[in-house]
C-alpha positions as CSV (number, residue, x, y, z in Angstrom):
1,X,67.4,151.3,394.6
2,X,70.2,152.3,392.2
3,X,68.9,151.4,389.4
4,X,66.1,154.0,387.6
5,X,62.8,152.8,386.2
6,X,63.4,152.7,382.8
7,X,66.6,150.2,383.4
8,X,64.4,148.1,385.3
9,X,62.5,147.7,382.9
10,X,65.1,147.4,380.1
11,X,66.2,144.3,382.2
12,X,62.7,142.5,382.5
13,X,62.2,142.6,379.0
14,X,65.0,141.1,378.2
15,X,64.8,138.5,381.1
16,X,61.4,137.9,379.7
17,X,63.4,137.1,375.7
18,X,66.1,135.1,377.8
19,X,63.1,133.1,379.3
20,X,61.1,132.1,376.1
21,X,64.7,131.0,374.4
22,X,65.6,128.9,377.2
23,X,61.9,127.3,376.9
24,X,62.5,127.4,373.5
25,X,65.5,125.3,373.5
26,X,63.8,122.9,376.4
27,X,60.7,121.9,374.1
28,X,62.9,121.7,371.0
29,X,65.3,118.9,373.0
30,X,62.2,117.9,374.1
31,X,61.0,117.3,370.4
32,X,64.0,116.0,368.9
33,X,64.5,113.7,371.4
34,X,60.6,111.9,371.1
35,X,61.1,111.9,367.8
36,X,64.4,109.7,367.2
37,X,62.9,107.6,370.3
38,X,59.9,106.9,368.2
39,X,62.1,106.4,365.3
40,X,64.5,104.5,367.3
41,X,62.3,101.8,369.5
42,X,61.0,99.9,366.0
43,X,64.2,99.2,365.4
44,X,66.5,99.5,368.3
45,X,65.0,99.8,371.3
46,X,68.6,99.9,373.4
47,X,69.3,102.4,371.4
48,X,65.9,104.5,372.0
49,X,66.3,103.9,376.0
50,X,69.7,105.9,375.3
51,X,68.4,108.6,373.1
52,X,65.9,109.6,375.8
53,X,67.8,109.0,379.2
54,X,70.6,111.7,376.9
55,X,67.5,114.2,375.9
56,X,66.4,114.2,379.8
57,X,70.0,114.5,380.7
58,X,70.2,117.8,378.4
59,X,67.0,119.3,379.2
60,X,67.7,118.7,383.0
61,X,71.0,120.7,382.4
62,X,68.9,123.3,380.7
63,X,66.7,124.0,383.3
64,X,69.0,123.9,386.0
65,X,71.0,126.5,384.3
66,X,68.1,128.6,384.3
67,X,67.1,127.9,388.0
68,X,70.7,129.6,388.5
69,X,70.3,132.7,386.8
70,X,66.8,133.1,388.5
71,X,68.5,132.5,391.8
72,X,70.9,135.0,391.8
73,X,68.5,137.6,390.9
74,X,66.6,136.8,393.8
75,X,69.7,136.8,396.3
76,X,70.6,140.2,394.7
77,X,67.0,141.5,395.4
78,X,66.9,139.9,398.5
79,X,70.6,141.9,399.4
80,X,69.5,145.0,398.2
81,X,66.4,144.5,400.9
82,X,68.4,143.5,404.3
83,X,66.2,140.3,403.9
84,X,67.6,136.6,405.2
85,X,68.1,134.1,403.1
86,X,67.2,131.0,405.8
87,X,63.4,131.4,404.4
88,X,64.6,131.4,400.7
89,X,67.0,128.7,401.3
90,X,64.6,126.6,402.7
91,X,62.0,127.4,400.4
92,X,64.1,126.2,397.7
93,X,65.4,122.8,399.3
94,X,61.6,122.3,399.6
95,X,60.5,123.1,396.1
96,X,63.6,120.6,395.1
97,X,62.3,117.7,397.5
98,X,58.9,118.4,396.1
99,X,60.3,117.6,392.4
100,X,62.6,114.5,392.8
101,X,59.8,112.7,395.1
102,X,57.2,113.6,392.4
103,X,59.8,111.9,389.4
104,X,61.1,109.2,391.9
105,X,57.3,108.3,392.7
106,X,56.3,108.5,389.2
107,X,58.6,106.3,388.1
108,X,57.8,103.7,390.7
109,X,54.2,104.1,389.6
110,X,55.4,103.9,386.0
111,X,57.1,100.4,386.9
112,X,53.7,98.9,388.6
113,X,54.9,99.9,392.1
114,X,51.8,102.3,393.3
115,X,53.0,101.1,397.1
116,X,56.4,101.9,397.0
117,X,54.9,105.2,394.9
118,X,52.9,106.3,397.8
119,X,55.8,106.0,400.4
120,X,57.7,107.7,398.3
121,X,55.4,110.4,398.2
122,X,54.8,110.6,402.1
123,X,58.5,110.5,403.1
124,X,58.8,113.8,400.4
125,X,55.9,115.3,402.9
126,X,57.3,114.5,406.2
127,X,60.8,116.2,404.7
128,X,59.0,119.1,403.6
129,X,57.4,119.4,406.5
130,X,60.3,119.1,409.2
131,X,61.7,122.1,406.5
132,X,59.1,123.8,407.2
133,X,58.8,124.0,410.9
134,X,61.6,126.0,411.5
135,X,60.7,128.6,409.8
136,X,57.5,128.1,411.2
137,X,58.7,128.7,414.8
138,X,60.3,131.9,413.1
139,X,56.8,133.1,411.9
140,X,55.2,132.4,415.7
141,X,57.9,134.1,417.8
142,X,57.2,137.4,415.0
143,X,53.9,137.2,415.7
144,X,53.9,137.3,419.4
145,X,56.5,140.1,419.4
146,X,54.2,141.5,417.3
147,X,51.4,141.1,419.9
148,X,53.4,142.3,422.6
149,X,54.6,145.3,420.9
């Protein structure tokens, strides 16, 4: 570690300030954007469709921007500790698989499809799952060298 105490912890606190602003900015787009929707689908409901599919757009950019600053504090960590990425990477492509089949299914549940929902749902698992087995067979090969050791 380069880096003394008292700068780690200058950099966590302000990593905690960056945080709350970003979620700051997320729940006020959040916010504006239910409001003119609500204002909106009275009168134009085209229109209201457009505000919110833009708000989602924006907070979706938002929160993918922070997703990047988190992740290259991590791979710095992870540099700084000889660790390999495979388990990260992996652990990430699953997280993202878990997300987009939880809106993808929610949304077929949200247009009456609860079959299509649950398929949905069980092809994220089986995905997950097949991510997850190499690293598995990572973990079982450790532990028998460990055994044998």
């Amino acid at each position: 570690m380069n880096e003394t105490l008292d700068g780690v912890v200058r950099r966590a606190v302000l990593n905690k300030k960056v945080k709350t602003m970003m979620l700051l900015k997320i729940l006020g787009t959040a916010l504006l954007t239910l409001i003119l929707t609500l204002l909106l689908r009275p009168i134009r409901p085209e229109y209201a469709l457009t505000v919110s599919l833009c708000g989602a757009s924006v907070m979706l950019i938002l929160c993918v921007d922070s997703l990047a600053g988190w992740l290259s504090s991590v791979k710095g960590f992870l540099a700084d500790s000889q660790v390999s990425l495979t388990g990260l990477s992996g652990l990430i492509k699953g997280v993202g698989i878990g997300y987009l089949c939880e809106l993808f299914s929610s949304t077929a549940a949200d247009f009456g499809q609860s079959a299509l929902s649950a398929k949905i749902l069980l092809a994220g698992r089986l995905a997950i799952f097949s991510l997850a087995v190499p690293l598995l067979c990572q973990l079982y090969t450790l532990a028998i060298s460990l055994v044998n050791a």
